[in-house]
N, C-alpha and C positions, 0 to 999 in steps of 0.2 A: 584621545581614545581612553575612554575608563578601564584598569586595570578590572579582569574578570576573573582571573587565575588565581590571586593569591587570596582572595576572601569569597565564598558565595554563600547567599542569603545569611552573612555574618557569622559563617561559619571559617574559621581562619584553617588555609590549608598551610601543610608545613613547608618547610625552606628545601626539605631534598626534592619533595615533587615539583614545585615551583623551577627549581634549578634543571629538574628532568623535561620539562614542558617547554622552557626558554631554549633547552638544545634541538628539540625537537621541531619547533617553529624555523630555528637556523640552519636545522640539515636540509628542509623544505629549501629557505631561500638560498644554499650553496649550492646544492640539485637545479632547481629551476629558474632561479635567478629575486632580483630582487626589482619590482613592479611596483614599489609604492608612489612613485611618481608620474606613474602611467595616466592619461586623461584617454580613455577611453568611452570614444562616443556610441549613443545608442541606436540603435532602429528598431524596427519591428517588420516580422515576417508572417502570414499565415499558417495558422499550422490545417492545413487540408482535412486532413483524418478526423477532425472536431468540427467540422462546416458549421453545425448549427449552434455550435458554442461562439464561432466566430471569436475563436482562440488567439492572441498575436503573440508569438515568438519574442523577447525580445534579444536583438543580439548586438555584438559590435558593428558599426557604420563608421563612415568617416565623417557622416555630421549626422550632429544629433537631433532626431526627428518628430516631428510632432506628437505628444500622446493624444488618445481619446482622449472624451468628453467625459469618461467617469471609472477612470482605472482603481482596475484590484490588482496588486502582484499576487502568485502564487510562485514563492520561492521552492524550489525541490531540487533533487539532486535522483540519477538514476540508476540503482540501487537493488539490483532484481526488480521486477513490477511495483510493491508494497507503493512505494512513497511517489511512484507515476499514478497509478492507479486513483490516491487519496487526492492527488494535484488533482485530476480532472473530475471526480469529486468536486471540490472544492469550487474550479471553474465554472463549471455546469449551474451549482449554486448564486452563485457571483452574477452569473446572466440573468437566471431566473429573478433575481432581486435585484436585476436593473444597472449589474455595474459591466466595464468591460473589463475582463479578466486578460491579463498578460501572464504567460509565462514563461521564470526566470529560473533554466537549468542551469547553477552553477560551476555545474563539472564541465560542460560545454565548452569553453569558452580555452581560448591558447593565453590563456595567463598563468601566474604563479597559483594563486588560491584552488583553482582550477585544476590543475595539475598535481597537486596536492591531494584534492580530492578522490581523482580517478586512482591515483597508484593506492590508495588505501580500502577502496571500493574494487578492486582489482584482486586484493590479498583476501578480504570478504568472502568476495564471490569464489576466489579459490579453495579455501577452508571451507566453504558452504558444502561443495561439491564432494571433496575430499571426506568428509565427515562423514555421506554416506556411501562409501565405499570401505572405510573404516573403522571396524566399529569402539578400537582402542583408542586409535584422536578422537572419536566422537565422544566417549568417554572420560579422558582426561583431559583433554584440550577445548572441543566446542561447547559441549554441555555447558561444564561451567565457568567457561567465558563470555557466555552467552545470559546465564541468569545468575552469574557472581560477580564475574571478573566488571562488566560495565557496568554493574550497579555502585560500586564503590566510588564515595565525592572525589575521589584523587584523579579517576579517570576524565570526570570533565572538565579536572583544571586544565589537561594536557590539551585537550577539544579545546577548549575556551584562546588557549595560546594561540595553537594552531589557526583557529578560523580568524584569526588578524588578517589573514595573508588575502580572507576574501575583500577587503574593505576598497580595493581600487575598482573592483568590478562595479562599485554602486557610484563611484564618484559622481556621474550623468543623470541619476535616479534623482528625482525631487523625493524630499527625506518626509513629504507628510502625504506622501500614497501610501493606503491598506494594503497590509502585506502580509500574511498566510506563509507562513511554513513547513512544509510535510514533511521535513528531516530536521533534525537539531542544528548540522553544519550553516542550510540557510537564514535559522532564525539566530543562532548567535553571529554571521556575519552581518546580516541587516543592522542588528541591535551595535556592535564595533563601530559602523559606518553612521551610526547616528539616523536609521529609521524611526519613525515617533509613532507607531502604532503597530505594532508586530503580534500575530496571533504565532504560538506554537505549538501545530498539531501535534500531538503526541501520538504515535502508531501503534504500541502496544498496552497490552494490559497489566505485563510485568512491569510496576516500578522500576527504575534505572536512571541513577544521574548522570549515564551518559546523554539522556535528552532534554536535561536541562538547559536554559538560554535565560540567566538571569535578565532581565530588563523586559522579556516579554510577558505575554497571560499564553499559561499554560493550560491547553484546553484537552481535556484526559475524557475519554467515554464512557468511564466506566464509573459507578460507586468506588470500589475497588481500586484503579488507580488513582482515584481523587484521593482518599487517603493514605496512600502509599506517598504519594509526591506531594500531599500538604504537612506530612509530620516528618519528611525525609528518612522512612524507616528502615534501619537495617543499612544505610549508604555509607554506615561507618562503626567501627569496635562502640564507639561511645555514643550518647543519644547527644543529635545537633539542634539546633535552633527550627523551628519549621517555615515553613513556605508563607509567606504571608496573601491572606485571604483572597487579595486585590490580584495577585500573581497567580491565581490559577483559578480555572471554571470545568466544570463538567457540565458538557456541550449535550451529547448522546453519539451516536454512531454517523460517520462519515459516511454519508449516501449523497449520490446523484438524484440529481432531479427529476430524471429522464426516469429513473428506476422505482421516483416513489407514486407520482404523480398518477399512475392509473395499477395502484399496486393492488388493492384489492378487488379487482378487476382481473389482473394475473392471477391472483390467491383462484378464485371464483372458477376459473379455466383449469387448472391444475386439477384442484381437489376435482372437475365432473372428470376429465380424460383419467386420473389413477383410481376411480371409485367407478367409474366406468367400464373401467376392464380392458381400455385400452393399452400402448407403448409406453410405459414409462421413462417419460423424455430426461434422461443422466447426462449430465454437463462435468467434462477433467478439464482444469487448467491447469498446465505447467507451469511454474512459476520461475521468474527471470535470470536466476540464478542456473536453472538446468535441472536444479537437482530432485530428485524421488524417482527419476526416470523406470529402475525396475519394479517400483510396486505398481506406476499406474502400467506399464506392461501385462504384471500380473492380473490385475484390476480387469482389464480389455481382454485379455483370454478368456479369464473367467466370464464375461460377460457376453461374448461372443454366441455361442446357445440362445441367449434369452432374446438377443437380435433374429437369429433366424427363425426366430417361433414367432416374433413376432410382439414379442413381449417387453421389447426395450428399444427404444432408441437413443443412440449413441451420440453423443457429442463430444470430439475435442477439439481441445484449442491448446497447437502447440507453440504459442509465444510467436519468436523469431527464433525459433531452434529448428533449424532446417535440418537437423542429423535426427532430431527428435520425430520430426514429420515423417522424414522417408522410412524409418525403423517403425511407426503405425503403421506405415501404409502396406510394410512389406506383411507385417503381423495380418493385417485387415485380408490383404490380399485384392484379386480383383476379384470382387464380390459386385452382381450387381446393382444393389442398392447403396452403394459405397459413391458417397459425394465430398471431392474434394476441392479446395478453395486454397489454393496458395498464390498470394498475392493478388488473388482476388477479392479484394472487398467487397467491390458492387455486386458480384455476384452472393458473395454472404448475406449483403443486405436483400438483396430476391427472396433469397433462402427462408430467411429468418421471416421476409411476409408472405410467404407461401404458406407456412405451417403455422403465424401464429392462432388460424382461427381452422385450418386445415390437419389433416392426419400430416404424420412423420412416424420416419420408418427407417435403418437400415444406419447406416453411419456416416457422420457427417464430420470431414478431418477439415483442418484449419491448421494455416501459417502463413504469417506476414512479415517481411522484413523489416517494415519501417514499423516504429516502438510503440507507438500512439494506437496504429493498426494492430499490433500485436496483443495490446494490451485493451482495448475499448471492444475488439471482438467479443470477451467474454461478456462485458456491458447488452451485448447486441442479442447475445445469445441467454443469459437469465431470465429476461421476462414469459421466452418462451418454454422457458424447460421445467423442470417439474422437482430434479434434485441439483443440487451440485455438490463434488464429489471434490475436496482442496485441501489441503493443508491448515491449520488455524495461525493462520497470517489474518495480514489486513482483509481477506476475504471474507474471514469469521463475524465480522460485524454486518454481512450483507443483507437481506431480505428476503433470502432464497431458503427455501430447507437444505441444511446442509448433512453432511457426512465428510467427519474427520477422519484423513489420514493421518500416519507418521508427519508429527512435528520437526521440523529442521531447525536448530537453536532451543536451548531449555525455553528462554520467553515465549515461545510463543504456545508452551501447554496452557497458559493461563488464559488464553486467546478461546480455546475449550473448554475450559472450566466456566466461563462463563459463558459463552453460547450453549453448553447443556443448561446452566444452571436457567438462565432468562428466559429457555423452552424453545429456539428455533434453529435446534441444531440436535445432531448426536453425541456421544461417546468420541474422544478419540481413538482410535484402531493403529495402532503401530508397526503390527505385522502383520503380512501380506494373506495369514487363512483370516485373520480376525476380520480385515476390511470387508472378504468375499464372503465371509460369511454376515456380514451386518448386510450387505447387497442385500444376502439371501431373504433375510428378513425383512428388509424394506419393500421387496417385490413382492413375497409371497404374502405380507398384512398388509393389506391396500388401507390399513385406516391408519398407519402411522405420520406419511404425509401429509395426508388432509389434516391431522391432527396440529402438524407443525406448522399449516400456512395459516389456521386460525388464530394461534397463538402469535406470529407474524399481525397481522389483520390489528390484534389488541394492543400491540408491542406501537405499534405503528399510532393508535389514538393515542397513546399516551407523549408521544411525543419521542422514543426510543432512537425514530432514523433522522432523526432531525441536527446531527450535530456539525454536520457541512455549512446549511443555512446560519447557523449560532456563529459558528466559526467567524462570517462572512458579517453577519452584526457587530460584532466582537470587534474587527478590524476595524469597519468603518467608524465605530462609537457610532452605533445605535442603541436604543435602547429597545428590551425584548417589550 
C-alpha cells in the first residue's frame, strides 16, 4: 500500500500531522477492531427503488458471486442526500451507455473501514443540524470548518491515513472494474486497495483538499473548481506544487439521464403552464441531514394563500424525516386538495403521470423510509414542476429553475455563485423574509422562469449537464 499521507501531489506534509493522522487510524482500529486479514466475500442485491437502472447492491455473501457482463462501481458513502443523489446520477449514466452499474455503500457494511466512516458521518450530520439552531457554532465553529478548516493539505493527510482501514472491503473486487466516486472516502479507499481506474467526483464547487484521492482523475464541474484543485490554491500558508493535468478533468454538472433526455421538452411545458397563468408548480426538498427545517416551514406558510387561489402548487419531498412530514402535514392541515404519499411510491409515480401533461393543484407531501425512495422522489418530481426551491448543495447543478435558500456549510455559497452566475438559478436568500419575498417576485413576473428554462435549453447544447456521462468515459477509458 503506497504511503498517501506524508507526500501529496509532492507536496511534503510535516512529521506532527503525519504523527496526528497515524493515531488517528489507531483509535479507529482500537475502537473497532483490526480487519485487515478479513476475506470478505461479495454478492450482489437488487436495489428496487431504481428498477429501470437495474441497480445491484453489492454486499457481503459467504461466496463470491458472479459479476455482470459490463460492470461500473459507483463507490459512495451516505452523507445526508448530496453524495446518494450524485451515485444514482452516475448509475443512470453508466446504463444509458451500456454498462451495469453496481453500487458500493462503504459505510454499510459491519467492518472496521465502515465503522469508521458512519461514527464520523454521524458527528457531520450532528454539527449540520446544531449550526442551524445556533447561530454562534454556526459562526465560529461550521462556517469555517466548512470553507477553511477542510480546505487545508493537512486535513487530507489525516483522511488519506484513515481510509487504509477501507482496503479489506475491496479484497473480492477485481482491481480493473470502472469505479466512480461520489465522496473522497470511496475514492481514496479504492485507490489504497489497488483499483486501476478510479474517477473522483468531486461534489462541490468550493476547492478543498479534503476531496482529494491522489492516484485518481479528479473530475470538478466547474471552470472554477478546475482551477482551484489544479494549482491547489489557498490549501496551505505557502504556494504548493500543483495538480498535474492528467489527474484532474472538468467533466460539467452531474445529471441523470432520465432528467436530460426529454429536457427540453420539460423546459417547453413549464414555460406554456407559468406564461399561461396557470399553478405554478414549486418543488422543497429537505436535505438528509434534516436541517433548514424552520425556513421551509416559513416558506409553506407563506405559500399557503397562493395555493388556495389557485395560484401555486405545492410540492414536498420530506426525505425519510418522518418528524419532518407529520409537522407539514399538521401545518397543511386537512385541506382538500392536500395529497399525501408516505411510503407510497407507486402511488407518487400515478401522481407524477397524472400531472405531467394534466393541471395540478393543492399540495402534494412525500416521505419514504427507504433512502433510494427518499431521495429519487425528487428525481420523479423535477421534470414536472416548474421551480425548485433547495439549498445550493449538490441540487444546485440540476436543470430545474432554482431558488436558493439559506446555505448550510460556507462551501456550498459557491454552489450559488455559480448557478446565478451560469443563468439557471437565483440569488441565494438566507433569511426567511428575503426567500418569501423572492417567491413573491417569482409568481408575480411570470417572465423570470421562462427566462431560466431557456437559458437551461443553451446550457444544455453546450454540453453543461453532461458531466455524469464524462464521468462514466473517464472510468472506463474511453475516449470523448
Amino acid at each position: 500500500m503506497t504511503d498517501r499521507t506524508s507526500v501529496i501531489f509532492g507536496n511534503r506534509i510535516d512529521a506532527k500531522t503525519v504523527r496526528s493522522a497515524e493515531k488517528s487510524r489507531a483509535k479507529f482500529i482500537k475502537k473497532y477492531g483490526d480487519d485487515s486479514g478479513a476475506d470478505y466475500k461479495i454478492g450482489f442485491a437488487p436495489i428496487d427503488a431504481l428498477g429501470d437502472m437495474n441497480v445491484a447492491n453489492i454486499v457481503f455473501s459467504k461466496e463470491n458471486e458472479q459479476l455482470p457482463q459490463n460492470p461500473l462501481i459507483v463507490g459512495n458513502i451516505r452523507m445526508g442526500f448530496g453524495h446518494y443523489r450524485i451515485s444514482i446520477a452516475m448509475a443512470s449514466c453508466a446504463r444509458a451507455l451500456g454498462y451495469d452499474p453496481l453500487w458500493l455503500d462503504l459505510a454499510s457494511f459491519d467492518a472496521t473501514g465502515s465503522k469508521m466512516i458512519r461514527e464520523q458521518n454521524e458527528m457531520y450530520s450532528l454539527a449540520s443540524r446544531i449550526s442551524q439552531k445556533s447561530r454562534l457554532f454556526n459562526k465560529i465553529v461550521w462556517e469555517p470548518l466548512n470553507s477553511e478548516g477542510f480546505k487545508k493539505i493537512t486535513y487530507n493527510a489525516k483522511d488519506q491515513k484513515n481510509s487504509e482501514l477501507l482496503v479489506p472491503i475491496f479484497k473480492n473486487i477485481p482491481k480493473d472494474i470502472p469505479y466512480i466516486a461520489t465522496h473522497v472516502w470511496p475514492a481514496q479507499g479504492a485507490i489504497h486497495a489497488g483499483m486501476k481506474s478510479v474517477v473522483n467526483a468531486i461534489p462541490d464547487n468550493w476547492p478543498m483538499a479534503l476531496h482529494l484521492a491522489e492516484g485518481s482523475i479528479h473530475a470538478v464541474q466547474t471552470p472554477f473548481a478546475y482551477l482551484g484543485y489544479k494549482t491547489l490554491g489557498g490549501f496551505a500558508k505557502t504556494p504548493l506544487l500543483p495538480m498535474p493535468e492528467s489527474d484532474i478533468k472538468e467533466v460539467g454538472c452531474y445529471v441523470d439521464h432520465e432528467l436530460l433526455c426529454d429536457l427540453e421538452n420539460d423546459n417547453r411545458k413549464r414555460i406554456e403552464r407559468v406564461k399561461g397563468g396557470g399553478a405554478v408548480r414549486i418543488l422543497m426538498n429537505v436535505g438528509g441531514a434534516g436541517a433548514g427545517g424552520d425556513m421551509f416551514r416559513a416558506m409553506v406558510e407563506h405559500l399557503l394563500p397562493y395555493v388556495d387561489r389557485g395560484e401555486v402548487a405545492l410540492f414536498l419531498n420530506t426525505g425519510d424525516h418522518k418528524a419532518v412530514f407529520d409537522s407539514m402535514a399538521e401545518l397543511i392541515g386537512k385541506r382538500a386538495d392536500r395529497y399525501s404519499f408516505q411510503d407510497d411510491y407507486e402511488g407518487l409515480k400515478a401522481r407524477v403521470d397524472a400531472i405531467r401533461d394534466g393541471d395540478a393543484h393543492g399540495v402534494t407531501l412525500v416521505c419514504n423510509g427507504d433512502i433510494f425512495r427518499a431521495v429519487y422522489a425528487t428525481n420523479l418530481l423535477m421534470p414536472v414542476c416548474d421551480l425548485l426551491v433547495t439549498k445550493p448543495s449538490e441540487l444546485a447543478y440540476y436543470p430545474i429553475p432554482k431558488l436558493y435558500m439559506k446555505h448550510i456549510g460556507g462551501h456550498e455559497i459557491y454552489g450559488a455563485i455559480h448557478g446565478r452566475e451560469f443563468g439557471d438559478s437565483t440569488d441565494e436568500y438566507p433569511t426567511k423574509k428575503g426567500v418569501c419575498a423572492a417567491l413573491d417576485t417569482l409568481l408575480r413576473d411570470r417572465e423570470i422562469i421562462p427566462h431560466l428554462c431557456l437559458e437551461i435549453n443553451e446550457l444544455k447544447k453546450k454540453g453543461y449537464y453532461d458531466g455524469a456521462y464524462r464521468c462514466v468515459r473517464l472510468a472506463a477509458g474511453e475516449n470523448e
